[in-house]
C-alpha positions as MATLAB code, in Angstrom:
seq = 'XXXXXXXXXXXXXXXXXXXXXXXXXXXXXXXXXXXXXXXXXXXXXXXXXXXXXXXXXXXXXXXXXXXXXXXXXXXXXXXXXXXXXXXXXXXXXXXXXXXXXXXXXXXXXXXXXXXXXXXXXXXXXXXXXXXXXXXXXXXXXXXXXXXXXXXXXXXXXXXXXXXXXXXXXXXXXXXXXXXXXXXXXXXXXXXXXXXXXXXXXXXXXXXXXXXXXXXXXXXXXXXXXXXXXXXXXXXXXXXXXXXXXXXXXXXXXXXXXXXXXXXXXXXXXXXXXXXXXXXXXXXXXXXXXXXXXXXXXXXXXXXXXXXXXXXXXXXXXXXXXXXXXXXXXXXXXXXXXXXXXXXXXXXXXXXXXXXXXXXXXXXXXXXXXXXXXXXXXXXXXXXXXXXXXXXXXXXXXXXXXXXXXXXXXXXXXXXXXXXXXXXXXXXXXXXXXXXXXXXXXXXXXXXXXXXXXXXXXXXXXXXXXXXXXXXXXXXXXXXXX';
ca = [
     -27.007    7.037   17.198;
     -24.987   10.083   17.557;
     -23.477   12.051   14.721;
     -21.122   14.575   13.860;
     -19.462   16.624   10.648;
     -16.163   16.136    9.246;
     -14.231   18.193    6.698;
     -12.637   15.543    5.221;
     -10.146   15.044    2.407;
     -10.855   14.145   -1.070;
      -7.844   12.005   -1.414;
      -9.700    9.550    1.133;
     -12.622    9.600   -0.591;
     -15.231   10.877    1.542;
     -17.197   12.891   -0.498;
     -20.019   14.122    1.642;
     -22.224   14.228    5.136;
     -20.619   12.971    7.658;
     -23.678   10.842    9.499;
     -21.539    8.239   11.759;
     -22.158    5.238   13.046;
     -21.121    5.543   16.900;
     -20.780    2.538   19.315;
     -23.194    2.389   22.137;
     -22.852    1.095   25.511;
     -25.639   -0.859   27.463;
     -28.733    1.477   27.334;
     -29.402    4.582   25.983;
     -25.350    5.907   27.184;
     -22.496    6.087   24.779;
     -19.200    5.016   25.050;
     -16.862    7.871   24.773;
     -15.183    8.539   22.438;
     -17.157    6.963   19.845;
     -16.250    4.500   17.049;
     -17.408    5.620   13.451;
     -18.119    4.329   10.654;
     -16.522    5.872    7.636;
     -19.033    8.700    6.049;
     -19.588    7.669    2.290;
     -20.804   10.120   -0.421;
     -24.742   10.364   -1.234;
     -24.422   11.766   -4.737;
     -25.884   10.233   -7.193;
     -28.975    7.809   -6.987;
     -29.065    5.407  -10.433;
     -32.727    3.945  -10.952;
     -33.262    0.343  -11.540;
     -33.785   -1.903  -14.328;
     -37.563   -0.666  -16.187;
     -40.207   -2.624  -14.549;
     -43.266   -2.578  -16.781;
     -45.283   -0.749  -14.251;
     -46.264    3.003  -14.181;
     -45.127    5.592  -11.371;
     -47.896    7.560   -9.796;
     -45.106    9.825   -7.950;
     -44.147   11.754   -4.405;
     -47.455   13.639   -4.731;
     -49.831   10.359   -3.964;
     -47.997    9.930   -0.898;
     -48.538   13.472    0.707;
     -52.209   13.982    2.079;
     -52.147   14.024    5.762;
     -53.543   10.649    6.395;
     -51.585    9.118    4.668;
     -47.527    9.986    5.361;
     -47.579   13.722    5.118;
     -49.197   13.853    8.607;
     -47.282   17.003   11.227;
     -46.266   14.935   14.029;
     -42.554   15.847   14.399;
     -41.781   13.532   16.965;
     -43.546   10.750   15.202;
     -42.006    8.247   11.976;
     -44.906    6.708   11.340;
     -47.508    8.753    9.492;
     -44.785   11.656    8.871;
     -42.574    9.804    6.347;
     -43.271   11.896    3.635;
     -42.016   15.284    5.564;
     -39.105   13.667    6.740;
     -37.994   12.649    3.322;
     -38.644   16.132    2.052;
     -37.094   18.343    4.521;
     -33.867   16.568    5.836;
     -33.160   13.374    2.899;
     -30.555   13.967    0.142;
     -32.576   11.823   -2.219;
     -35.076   14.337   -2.360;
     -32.198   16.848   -3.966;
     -31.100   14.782   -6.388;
     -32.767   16.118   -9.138;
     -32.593   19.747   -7.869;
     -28.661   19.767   -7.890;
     -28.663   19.387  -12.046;
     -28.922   23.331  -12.121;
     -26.347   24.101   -9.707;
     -22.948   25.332  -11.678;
     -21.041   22.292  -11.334;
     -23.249   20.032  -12.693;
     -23.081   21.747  -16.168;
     -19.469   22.176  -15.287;
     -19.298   18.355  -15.294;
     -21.243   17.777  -18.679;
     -19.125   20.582  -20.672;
     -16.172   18.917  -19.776;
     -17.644   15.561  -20.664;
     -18.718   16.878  -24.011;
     -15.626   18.734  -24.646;
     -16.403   21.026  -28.218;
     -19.568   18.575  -28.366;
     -21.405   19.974  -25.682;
     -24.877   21.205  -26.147;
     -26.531   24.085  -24.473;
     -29.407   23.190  -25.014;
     -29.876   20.130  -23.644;
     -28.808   21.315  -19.665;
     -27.907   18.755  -17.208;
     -31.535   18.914  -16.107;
     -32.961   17.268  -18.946;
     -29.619   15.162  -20.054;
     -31.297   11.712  -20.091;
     -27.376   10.226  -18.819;
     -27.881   12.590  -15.232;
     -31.866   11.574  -15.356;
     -31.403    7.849  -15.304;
     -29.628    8.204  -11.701;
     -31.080   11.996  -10.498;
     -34.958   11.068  -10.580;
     -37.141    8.220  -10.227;
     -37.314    7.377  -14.354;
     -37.389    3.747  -14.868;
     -40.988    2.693  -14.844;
     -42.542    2.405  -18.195;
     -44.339    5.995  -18.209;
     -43.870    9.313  -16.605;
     -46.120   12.185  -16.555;
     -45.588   14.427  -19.526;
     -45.644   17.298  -17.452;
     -42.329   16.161  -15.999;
     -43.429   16.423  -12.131;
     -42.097   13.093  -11.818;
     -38.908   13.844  -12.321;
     -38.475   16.725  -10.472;
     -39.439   14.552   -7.639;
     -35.919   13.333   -7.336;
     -35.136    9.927   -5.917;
     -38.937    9.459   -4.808;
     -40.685    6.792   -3.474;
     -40.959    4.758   -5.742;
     -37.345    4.480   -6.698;
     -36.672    2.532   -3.095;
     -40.140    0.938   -2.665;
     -40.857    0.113   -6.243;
     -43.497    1.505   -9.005;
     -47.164    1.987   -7.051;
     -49.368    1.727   -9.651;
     -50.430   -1.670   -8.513;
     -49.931   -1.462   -4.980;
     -50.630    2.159   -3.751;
     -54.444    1.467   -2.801;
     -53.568   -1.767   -1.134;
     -50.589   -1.420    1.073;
     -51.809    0.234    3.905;
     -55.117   -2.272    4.431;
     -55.144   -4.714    6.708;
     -53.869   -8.612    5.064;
     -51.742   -6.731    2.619;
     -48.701   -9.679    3.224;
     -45.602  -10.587    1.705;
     -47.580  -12.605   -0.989;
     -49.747   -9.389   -1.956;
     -46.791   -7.316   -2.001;
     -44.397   -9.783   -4.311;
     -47.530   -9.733   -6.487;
     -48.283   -6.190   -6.941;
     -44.841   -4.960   -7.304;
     -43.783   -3.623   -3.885;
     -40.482   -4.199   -3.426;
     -39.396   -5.787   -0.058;
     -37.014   -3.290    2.005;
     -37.430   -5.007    5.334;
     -34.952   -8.211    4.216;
     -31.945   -6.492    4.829;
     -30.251   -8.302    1.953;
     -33.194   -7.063   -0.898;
     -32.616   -3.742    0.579;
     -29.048   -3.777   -0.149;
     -29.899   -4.817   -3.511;
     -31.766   -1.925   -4.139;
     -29.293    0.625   -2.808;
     -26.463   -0.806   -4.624;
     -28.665   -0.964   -8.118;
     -28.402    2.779   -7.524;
     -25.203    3.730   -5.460;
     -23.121    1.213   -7.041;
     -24.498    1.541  -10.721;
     -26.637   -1.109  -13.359;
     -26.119   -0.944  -16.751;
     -27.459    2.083  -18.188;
     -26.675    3.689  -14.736;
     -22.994    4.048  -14.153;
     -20.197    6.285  -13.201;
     -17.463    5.231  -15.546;
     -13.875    6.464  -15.987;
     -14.701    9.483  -18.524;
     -17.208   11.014  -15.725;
     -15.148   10.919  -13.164;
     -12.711   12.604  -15.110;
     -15.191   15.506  -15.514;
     -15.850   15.950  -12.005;
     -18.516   13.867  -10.758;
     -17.742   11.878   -7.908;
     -17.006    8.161   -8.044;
     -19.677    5.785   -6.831;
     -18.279    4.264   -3.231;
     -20.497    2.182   -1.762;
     -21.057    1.029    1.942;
     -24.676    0.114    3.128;
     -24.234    0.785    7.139;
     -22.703    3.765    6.691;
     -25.301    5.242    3.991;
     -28.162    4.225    6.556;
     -26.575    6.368    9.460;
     -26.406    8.688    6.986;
     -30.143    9.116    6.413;
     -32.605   10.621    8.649;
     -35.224    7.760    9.154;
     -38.650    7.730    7.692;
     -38.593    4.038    9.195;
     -38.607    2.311   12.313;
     -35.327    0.744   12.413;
     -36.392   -0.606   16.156;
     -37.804   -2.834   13.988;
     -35.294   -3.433   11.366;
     -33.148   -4.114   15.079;
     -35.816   -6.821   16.311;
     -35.976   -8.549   13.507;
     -32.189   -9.049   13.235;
     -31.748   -9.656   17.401;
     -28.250   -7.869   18.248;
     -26.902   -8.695   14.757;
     -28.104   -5.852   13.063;
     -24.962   -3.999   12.507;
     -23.589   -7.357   11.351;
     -25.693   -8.011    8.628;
     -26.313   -4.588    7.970;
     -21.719   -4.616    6.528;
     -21.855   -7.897    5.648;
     -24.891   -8.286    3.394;
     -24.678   -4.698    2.241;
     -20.566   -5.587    0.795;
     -22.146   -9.017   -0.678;
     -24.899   -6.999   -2.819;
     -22.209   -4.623   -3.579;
     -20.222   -6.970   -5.131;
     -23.268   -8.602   -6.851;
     -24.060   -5.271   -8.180;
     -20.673   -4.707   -9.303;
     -19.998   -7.864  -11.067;
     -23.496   -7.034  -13.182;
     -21.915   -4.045  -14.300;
     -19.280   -5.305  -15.570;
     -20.517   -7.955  -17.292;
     -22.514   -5.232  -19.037;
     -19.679   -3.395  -19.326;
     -17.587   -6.052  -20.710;
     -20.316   -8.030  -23.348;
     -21.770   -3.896  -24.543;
     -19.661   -1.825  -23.567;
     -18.408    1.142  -25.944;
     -14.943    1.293  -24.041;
     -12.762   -1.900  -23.378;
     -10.944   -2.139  -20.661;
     -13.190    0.115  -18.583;
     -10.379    2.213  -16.114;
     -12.909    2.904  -13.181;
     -12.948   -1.075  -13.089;
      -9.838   -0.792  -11.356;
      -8.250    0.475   -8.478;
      -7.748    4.159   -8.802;
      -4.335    4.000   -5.868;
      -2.797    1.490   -8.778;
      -2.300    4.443  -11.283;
      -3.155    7.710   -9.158;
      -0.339    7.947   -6.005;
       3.005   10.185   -5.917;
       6.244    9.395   -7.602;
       7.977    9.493   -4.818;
       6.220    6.685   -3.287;
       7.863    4.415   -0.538;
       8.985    1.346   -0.413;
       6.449   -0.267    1.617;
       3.404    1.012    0.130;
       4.764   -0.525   -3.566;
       5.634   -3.894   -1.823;
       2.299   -4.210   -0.648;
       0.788   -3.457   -4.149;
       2.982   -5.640   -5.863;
       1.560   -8.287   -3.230;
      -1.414   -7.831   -4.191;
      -1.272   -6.891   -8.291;
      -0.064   -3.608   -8.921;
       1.134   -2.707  -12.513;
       3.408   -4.661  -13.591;
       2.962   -4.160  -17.055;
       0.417   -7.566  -17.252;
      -1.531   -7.126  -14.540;
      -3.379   -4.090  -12.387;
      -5.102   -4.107   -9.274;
      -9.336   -4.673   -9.936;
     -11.723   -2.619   -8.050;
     -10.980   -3.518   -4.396;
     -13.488   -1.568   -3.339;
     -16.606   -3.552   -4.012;
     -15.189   -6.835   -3.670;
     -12.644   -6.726   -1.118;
     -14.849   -7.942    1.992;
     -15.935  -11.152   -0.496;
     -13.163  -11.879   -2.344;
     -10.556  -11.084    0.928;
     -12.750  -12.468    3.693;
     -15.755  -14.779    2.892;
     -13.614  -17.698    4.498;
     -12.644  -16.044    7.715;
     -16.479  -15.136    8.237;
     -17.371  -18.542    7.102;
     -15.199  -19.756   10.018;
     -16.238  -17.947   12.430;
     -20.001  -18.609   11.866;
     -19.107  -22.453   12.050;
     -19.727  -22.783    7.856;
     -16.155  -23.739    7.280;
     -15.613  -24.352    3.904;
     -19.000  -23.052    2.513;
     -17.196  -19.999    1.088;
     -14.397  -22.310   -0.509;
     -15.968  -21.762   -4.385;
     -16.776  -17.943   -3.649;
     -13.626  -17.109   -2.983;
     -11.461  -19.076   -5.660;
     -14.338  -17.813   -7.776;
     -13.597  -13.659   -6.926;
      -9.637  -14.703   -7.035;
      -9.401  -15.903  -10.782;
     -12.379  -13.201  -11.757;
      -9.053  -10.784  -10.172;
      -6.670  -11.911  -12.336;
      -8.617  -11.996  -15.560;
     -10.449   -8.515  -15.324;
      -7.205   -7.121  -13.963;
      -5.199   -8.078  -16.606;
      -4.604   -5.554  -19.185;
      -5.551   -7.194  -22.214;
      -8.118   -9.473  -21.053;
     -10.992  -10.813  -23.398;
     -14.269   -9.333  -22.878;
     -16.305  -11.792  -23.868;
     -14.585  -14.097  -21.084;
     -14.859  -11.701  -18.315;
     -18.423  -11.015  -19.067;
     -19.130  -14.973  -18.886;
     -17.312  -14.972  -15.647;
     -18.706  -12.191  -14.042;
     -22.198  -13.352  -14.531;
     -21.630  -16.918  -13.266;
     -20.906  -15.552  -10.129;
     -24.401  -13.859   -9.346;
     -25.957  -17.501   -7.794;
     -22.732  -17.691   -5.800;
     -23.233  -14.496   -4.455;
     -27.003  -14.939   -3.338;
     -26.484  -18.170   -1.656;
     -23.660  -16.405    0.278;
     -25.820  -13.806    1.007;
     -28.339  -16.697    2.390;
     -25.679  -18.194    4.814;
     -24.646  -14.901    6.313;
     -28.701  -14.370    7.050;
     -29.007  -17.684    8.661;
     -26.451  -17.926   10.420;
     -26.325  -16.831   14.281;
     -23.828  -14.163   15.002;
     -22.478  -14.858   19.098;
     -19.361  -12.854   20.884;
     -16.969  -15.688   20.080;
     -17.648  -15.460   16.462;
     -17.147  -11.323   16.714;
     -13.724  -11.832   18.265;
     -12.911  -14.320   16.467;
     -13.306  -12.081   13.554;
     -11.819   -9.004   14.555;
      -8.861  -10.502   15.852;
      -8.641  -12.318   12.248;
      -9.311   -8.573   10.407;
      -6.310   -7.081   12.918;
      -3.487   -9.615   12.339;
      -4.298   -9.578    8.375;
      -3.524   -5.661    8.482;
      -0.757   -5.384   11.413;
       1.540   -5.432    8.552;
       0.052   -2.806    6.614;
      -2.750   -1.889    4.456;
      -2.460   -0.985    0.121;
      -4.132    2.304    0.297;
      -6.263    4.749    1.641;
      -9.517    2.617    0.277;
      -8.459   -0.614    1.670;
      -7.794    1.202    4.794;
     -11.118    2.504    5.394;
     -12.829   -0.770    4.366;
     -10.662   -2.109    7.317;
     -11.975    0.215    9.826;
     -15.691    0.125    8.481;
     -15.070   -4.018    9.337;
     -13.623   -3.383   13.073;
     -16.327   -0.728   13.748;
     -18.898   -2.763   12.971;
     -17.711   -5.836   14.549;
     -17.158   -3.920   17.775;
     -20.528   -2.580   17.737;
     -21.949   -5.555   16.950;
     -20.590   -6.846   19.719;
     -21.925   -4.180   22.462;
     -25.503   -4.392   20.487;
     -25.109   -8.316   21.636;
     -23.991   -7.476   25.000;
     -26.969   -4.986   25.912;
     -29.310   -7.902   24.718;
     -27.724   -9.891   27.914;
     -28.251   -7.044   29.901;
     -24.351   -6.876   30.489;
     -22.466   -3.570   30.711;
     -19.384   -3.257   28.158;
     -16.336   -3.892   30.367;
     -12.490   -1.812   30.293;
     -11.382   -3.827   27.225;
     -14.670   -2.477   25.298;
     -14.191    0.554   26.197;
     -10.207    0.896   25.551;
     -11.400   -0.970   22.033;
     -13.596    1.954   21.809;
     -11.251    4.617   22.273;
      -8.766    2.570   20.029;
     -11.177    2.741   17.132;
     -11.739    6.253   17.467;
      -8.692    7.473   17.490;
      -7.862    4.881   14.179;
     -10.981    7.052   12.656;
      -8.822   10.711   13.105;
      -5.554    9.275   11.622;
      -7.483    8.122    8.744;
      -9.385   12.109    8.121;
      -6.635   13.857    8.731;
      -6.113   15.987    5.720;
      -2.273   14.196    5.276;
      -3.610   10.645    6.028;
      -1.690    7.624    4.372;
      -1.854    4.223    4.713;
       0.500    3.854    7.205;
      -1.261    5.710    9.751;
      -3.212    2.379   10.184;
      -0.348    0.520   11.292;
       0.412    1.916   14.812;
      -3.132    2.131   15.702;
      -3.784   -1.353   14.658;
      -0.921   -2.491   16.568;
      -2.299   -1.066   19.521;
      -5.829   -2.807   18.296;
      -4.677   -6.105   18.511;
      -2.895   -5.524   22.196;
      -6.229   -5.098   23.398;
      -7.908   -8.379   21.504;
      -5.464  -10.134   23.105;
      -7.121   -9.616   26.600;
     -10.088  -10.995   28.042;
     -12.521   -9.413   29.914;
     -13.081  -10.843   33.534;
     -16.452  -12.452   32.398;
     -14.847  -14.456   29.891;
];
């Protein structure tokens, strides 16, 4: 995949590399221009729940036979150096003593502030700046200053670390000793989310992002383009046929809405604040005055503030709650997403209402984890095929023609349509067929949707003329059809 840098504005919410997913034509060639995916923020890296087992830390993983070997133009062996030199993960821990980290805790604090505990050793930046979870850490502290390690992704070694690499270590050995599975594309979602998207203990709530830090946005495909690999994703690609890119959105916004929903259910039962603000849309409250007309019809439509009511976190459930039933259909489940849906539609209305009872969104929100899984299961089994990929994208176009909320729902939009359309070329170089002029004016389309979303005076209402022009083109069939 290619990539580029953006400076891009903080009013859309892209917070940080810009690593982008570009379509690819048959072979090694890219289209041009490219389609990309929407660069997301890697900021902050929450651990996951305490496991019971002990870390043994970045340093057990160096020696030169085992992934700290200097072959540049080799993954395998050379894991260790990649994550060291080029992965944000292993800064997370190192940014605590830049200036705006303490920025961010003093105005947290406010007059309560102490110096002496630095953002370094503040216990609320640890828990999602290092790998801390597992039941003990060296006193020495190395540990921590490891950053997001190893372990955080691939789970606490103690058990596992002189096993993994012999010969019969298998799925069986692995659930057994602790090593977490990162090749189901779904379990590796999990795990990103239980960090980028927050666990209790682990969050980004209202009062932090007031201080400065960034919020948590979430979106799995374009976090992996974002990383240099330390993994053969040939293989991740092999295992998933041309679907990859598929799953890749569509499992990675279903474990972002599980992860979600388990946060607020903390949240909701524990919480020391009730209602929680960053539960909720941030365009619902933060937008000019002078807004127009359109841009208020469209969040009325879809429950703005109307003194009763405000508009819940469409971030991490939009895909689900907006969608499941249009992927359902074109997958051939029809109906299977039926419960799902009606489920994420009254969980809308009670945790956006303004004086809604915690103890009853808490319930809700955790009866919704087994519908979320066996979602998850039905996207994974089911085959992915260039009818269903139109089908879809021509569904995603003619929902939005008319106009998208805000800047957030706009980007999920594109994410959707970039994906789908690379999907569909991934599919097509399987068959050994060349991308024809639709694909390629598709392409082009979907670029030039990505620069009137980053440009630094972007509104939602960019996306309408280049949508417009989107669903001219899905209207036409290439001569092979």
């Amino acid at each position: 995949m290619n990539s580029s840098q953006h400076n891009l504005p903080w009013n859309a919410w892209l917070l940080a590399s810009g690593a982008l997913l570009c379509l690819m034509s048959c072979g090694e060639q890219p289209l041009s221009p490219a389609v990309r995916v929407t660069p997301v923020a890697l900021e902050t890296e929450p651990a996951v729940e305490e496991i019971g087992r002990r870390l043994v830390g970045v340093g057990s993983c160096t020696a030169s036979g085992c992934h700290g070997s200097a072959k540049p133009h080799e993954i395998l062996g050379s894991e260790y150096n990649i994550w060291i030199s080029s992965d944000p993960h292993a800064q997370a821990h190192s940014v605590l003593y830049e200036d705006r980290s303490l920025k961010i805790v003093q105005k947290l604090d406010g007059a309560k502030f102490n110096p002496a505990m630095p953002p370094y050793e503040d216990q609320r930046c640890l828990t999602c700046h290092s790998t801390t979870f597992a039941a003990a850490v060296d006193e020495a502290g190395e540990i921590v200053t490891d950053g997001v390690g190893c372990e955080a992704c691939h789970g606490p070694a103690e058990d596992w670390l002189a096993e993994h690499y012999l010969p019969g270590f298998d799925d069986a050995a692995r659930e057994r000793l602790g090593m977490w599975d990162t090749k189901n594309l779904y379990s590796r979602a999990q795990i990103c989310a239980s960090c980028h998207v927050g666990s209790p203990g682990r969050e980004v709530n209202h009062d932090l992002i007031a201080a400065g830090h960034p919020r948590l946005q979430f979106e799995m495909g374009a976090y992996l383009q974002a990383l240099p690999k330390h993994w053969d994703e040939r293989r991740d690609r092999e295992r998933s046929g041309g679907n990859f890119e598929f799953l890749t959105w569509a499992l990675g916004q279903t474990a972002t809405s599980r992860a979600a929903l388990k946060q607020l259910e903390h949240r909701a039962a524990q919480g020391p604040v009730w209602p929680e603000l960053s539960e909720w849309s941030c365009g619902a409250c933060h937008h000019d005055l002078l807004d127009t007309a359109k841009r208020q019809e469209a969040l009325a439509a879809r429950g703005g503030l109307s003194g009763q009511t405000i508009r819940w976190d469409d971030w991490n459930h939009h895909l689900v709650r907006e969608h499941a039933g249009l992927i359902a259909s074109a997958l051939g489940k029809s109906g299977s997403a039926d419960k799902l849906q009606e489920q994420l539609a009254e969980m809308a209305k009670l945790a956006g209402s303004l004086n809604a009872n915690r103890q009853e969104v808490a319930a809700a929100a955790r009866a919704m984890g087994t519908e979320l899984d066996a979602w998850a299961k039905q996207i994974q089994t089911s085959p992915v095929d260039l009818n269903s990929i139109d089908t879809l994208m021509r569904s995603f176009v003619q929902t939005y023609e008319r106009g998208v909320a805000d800047t957030s729902e706009a980007m999920l939009v594109y994410d959707a349509l970039a994906t789908l359309q690379q999907t569909r070329l991934d599919t097509l170089a399987l068959q050994n067929q060349k991308p024809g002029k639709r694909d390629q004016a598709v392409t082009a389309s979907l670029a030039k949707m990505f620069d009137a979303l980053t440009k630094a005076d972007t509104t939602p209402q960019d996306m309408t003329t280049e949508l417009s022009e989107l669903a001219k083109l899905l209207q036409q069939r290439e001569p092979s059809e």
